[in-house]
N, C-alpha and C positions, 0 to 999 in steps of 0.2 A: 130517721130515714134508713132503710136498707141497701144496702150496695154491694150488686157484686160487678167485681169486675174478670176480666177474661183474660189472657195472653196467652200465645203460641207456646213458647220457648222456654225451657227453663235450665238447661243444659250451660246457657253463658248468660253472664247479666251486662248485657248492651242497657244502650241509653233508652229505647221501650220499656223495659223492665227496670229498668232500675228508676224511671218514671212512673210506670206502676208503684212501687211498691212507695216510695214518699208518698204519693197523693194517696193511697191507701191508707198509708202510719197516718198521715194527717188528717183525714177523714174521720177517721177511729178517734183522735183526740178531742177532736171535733164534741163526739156522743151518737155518731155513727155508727150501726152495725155493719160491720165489713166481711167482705167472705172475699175471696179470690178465688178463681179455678184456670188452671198451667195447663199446658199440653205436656203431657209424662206419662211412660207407662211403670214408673214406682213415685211414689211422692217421696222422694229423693232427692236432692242434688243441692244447689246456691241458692236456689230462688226459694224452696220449700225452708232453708238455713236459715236464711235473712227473713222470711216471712215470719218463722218461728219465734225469734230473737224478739220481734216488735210483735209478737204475742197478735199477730192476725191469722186469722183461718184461713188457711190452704187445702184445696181439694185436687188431686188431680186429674187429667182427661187425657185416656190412653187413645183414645183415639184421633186427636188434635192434634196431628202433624204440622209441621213446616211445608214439605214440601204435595206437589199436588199428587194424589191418590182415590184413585174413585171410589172402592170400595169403604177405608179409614172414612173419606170427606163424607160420605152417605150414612155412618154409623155415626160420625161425630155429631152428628144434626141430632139425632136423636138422642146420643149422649146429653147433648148439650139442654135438648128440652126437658130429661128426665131433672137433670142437674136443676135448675131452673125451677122446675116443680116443686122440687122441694126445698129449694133454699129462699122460694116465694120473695122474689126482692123486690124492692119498691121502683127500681129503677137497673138498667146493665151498663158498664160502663167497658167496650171491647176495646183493643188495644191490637195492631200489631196484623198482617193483611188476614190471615185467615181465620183468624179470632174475629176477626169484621166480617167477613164475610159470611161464614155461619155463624157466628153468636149473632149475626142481626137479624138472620129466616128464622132462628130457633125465636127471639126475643121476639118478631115478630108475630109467628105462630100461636104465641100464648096470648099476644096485645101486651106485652110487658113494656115499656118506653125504652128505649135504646139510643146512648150514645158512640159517636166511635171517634176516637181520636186518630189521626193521620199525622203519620211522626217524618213526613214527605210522600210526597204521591210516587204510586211506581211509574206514574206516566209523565213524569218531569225530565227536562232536560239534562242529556248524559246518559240516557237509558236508551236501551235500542228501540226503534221505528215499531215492528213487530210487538215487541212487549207493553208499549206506549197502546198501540193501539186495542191490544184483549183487555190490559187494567182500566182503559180509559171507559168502554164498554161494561165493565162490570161494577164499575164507581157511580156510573151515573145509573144503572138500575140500582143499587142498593141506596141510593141516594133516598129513592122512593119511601123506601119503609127508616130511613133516619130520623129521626127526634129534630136532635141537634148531630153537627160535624163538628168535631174541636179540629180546627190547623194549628201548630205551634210555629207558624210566621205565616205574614200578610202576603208572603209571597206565592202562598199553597194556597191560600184564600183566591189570591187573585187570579191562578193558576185552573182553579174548578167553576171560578165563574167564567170565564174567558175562555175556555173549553167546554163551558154547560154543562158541566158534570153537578154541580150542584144548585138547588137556588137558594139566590142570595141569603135570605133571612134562615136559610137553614146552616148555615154556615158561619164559625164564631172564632174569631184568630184568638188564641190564648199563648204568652210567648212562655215556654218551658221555666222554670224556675229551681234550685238548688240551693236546700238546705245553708247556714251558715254550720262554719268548722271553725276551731280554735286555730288552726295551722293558719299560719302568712307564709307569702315569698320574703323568702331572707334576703335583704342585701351584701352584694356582693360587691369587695373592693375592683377596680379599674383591669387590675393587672391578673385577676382570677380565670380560670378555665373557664368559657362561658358554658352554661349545662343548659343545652333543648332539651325538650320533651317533647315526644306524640304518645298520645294515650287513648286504644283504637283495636280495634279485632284485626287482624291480619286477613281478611276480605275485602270484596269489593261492597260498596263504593270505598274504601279508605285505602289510600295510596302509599304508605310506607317506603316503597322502591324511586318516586319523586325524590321525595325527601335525600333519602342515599343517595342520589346521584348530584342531586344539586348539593350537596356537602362534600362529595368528592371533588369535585370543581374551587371549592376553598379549604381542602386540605391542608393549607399549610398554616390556619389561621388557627386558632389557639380558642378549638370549640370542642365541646364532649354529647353525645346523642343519646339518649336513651330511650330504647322503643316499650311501651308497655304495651302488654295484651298477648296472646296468642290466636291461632287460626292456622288455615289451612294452606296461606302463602307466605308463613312463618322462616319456615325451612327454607324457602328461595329469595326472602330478604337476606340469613344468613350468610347466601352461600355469594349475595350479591353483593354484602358486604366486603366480604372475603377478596371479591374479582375488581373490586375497588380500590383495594389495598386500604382501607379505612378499618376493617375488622377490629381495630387495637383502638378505636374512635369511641366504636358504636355500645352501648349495651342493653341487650334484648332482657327485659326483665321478667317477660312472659305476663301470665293472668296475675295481678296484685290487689290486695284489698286492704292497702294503704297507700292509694294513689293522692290523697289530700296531702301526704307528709312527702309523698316526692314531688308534689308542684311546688312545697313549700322550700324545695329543696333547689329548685328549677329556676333560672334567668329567663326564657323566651320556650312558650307555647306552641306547637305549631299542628295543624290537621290540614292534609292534604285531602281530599275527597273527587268523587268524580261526579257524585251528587247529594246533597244532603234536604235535612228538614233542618231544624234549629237543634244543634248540637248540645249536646249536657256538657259534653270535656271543654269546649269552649268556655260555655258558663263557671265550669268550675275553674277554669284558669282565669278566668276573669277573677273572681272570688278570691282568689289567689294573691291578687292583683301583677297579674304577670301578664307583657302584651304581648300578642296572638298574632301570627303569620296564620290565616286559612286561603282554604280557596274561596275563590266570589262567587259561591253555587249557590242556588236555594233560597234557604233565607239566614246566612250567615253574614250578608251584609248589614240586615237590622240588628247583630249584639256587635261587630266592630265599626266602630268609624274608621276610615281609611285613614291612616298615619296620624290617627288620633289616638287611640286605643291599640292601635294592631295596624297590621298592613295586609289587603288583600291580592291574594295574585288570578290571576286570568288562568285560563284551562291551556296557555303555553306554558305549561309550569317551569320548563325548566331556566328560562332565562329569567324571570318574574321571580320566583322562587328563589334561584344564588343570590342576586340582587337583594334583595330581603334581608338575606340571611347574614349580608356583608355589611348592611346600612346595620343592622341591630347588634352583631357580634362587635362590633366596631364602636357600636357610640353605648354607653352605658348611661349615660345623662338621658340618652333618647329612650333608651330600655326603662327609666327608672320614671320617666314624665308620664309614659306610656299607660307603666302598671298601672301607676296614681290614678287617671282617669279610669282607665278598663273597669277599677274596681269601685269605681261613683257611680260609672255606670249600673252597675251589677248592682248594685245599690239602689239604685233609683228604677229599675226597670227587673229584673231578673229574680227579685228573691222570692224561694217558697213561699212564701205566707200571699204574697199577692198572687201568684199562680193558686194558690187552693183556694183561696176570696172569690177568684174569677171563675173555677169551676164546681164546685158547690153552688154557684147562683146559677150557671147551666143549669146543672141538676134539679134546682127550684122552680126553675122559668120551666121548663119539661113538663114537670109535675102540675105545676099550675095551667100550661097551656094545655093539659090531658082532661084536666077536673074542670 
């Protein structure tokens, strides 16, 4: 089988991309011809690095912007048809909103079968009224010409049917999966610094500045922070840290690509958001086996059980949030009961192999419902 798949972005590797590219590696080991095509205008950067490395073909598409553009949006169609032509794949697998949106007119244009996976809907809860209602509008016409819809929770599933955005049989919940790593969470004795992590682009939807404040509020407790990632409200976490008087707490690690050896390094997880799909840093802290403070958006509540695995807080974060952050900093028996399950879980529901099992037979049921 041939496969190409699509993405937007290639500039940061979030949890779309960095999903991309396992289920690609994985595809390919498979006996899969794989191609990928990024939105770039050099085939340059992380995602063309990492593509390299696992020796899969990268193309890229100058004209496949992020953000909306009519003249680029108008040229990328056609970009994307030429692409297509000649990479003659058996199947598209798009990834990420505007890689959906035209890799599916282009994929449809030829009759080529198309998937797209929804890594959260932009018309879910937490997102403005306005924005809910153009994405909601442009999901359920593209719904038309979909194959299959992969959600990565039942919660996006139940979200497109109970909005009609999609019909049912076209729509297939497959829950994110992550590779195993040699790195474990170390334990840590009683009387230890307790070490958080978030590990998160410094945008919305992910909340950094929660987190800050509700750790300001237990300031005097015997905990250390460490924010991984960079973005564009980087600099006004910094400077918030700073107005906290916590500065001397926190430390900003920026973009890392040894984030498996600082979970390993890490007592309690946490991702604040304002709205999510099913998280990869989650699963990877799980994997980890470290438990997980999120918020309860999305579908973050199907990888924690509530004070099973992790503890979820409510969109008032900040009282939910210290509260959390005082039960876990405080009880290390609780933190250690925690990981153990998180990481059965992760185990029994979350690993790669059964995420690529489940879409690879997508990819076959497509084929077969075409022929």
């Amino acid at each position: 089988m041939k496969i190409l798949y699509v993405i937007t972005r290639s500039d940061v590797l979030g949890g779309a991309s960095v999903h991309l590219l396992d289920l690609a590696a994985g595809a390919q080991a498979k006996g899969h011809d794989v191609v990928i095509g990024v939105g770039a205008e050099t085939e340059t950067g992380v995602l063309f690095d990492r593509a390299a490395s696992m020796g899969i073909k990268c193309k890229g598409l100058k004209n496949l912007v992020r953000e909306i553009n009519v003249v680029k949006d108008f040229l990328c169609f056609f970009e994307l048809r030429n692409f297509f032509k000649l990479t003659n794949p058996d199947i598209v697998h798009v990834h990420s909103s505007k890689a959906g949106v035209i890799g599916r007119l282009a994929a449809k244009s030829l009759s080529i079968p198309v998937v797209f996976t929804a890594h959260g809907w932009a018309f879910t809860e937490g997102v403005s009224a306005k924005r809910q209602s153009f994405y909601r509008w442009i999901e359920t016409q593209l719904s038309k010409i979909s194959n299959k819809i992969i959600t990565v929770s039942e919660y996006d599933r139940q979200l497109a049917i109970s909005q009609k955005v999609a019909r049912e049989k076209t729509l297939v919940k497959i829950h994110n999966g992550v590779p195993e790593v040699t790195s474990r969470a170390v334990r840590r004795s009683s009387d230890a610094v307790v070490n958080i992590i978030m590990v998160a682009r410094f945008e919305r939807p992910k909340n950094q500045s929660a987190v800050l404040q509700a750790l300001a509020d237990i300031e005097f407790q015997n905990w250390h922070l460490e924010l991984v990632g960079d973005g564009p409200e980087l600099a006004k976490c910094v400077l918030l840290a700073e107005h906290l008087s916590i500065a001397n707490k926190v430390t900003f690690s920026g973009a890392c690509s040894d984030v498996d050896l600082r979970l390993a390094n890490a007592d309690i997880f946490v991702l604040i958001s304002d709205w999510e799909g099913l998280p990869l840093t989650i699963l990877e802290a799980m994997r980890s086996g470290l438990p997980v403070i999120a918020s309860d958006v999305g579908g973050v509540s199907e990888s924690i059980d509530d004070h099973a695995t992790g503890i979820l807080v409510s969109r008032d974060y900040k009282i939910a949030l210290r509260n959390a952050f005082v039960q876990l900093v405080q009880s290390p028996g609780e933190r250690e009961t925690m990981g153990v399950k998180a990481r059965e879980k992760f185990e029994r529901e979350f690993t790669f192999d059964l995420m690529l099992r489940k879409t690879l037979g997508v990819y076959q049921l497509v084929l077969e419902e075409r022929s």
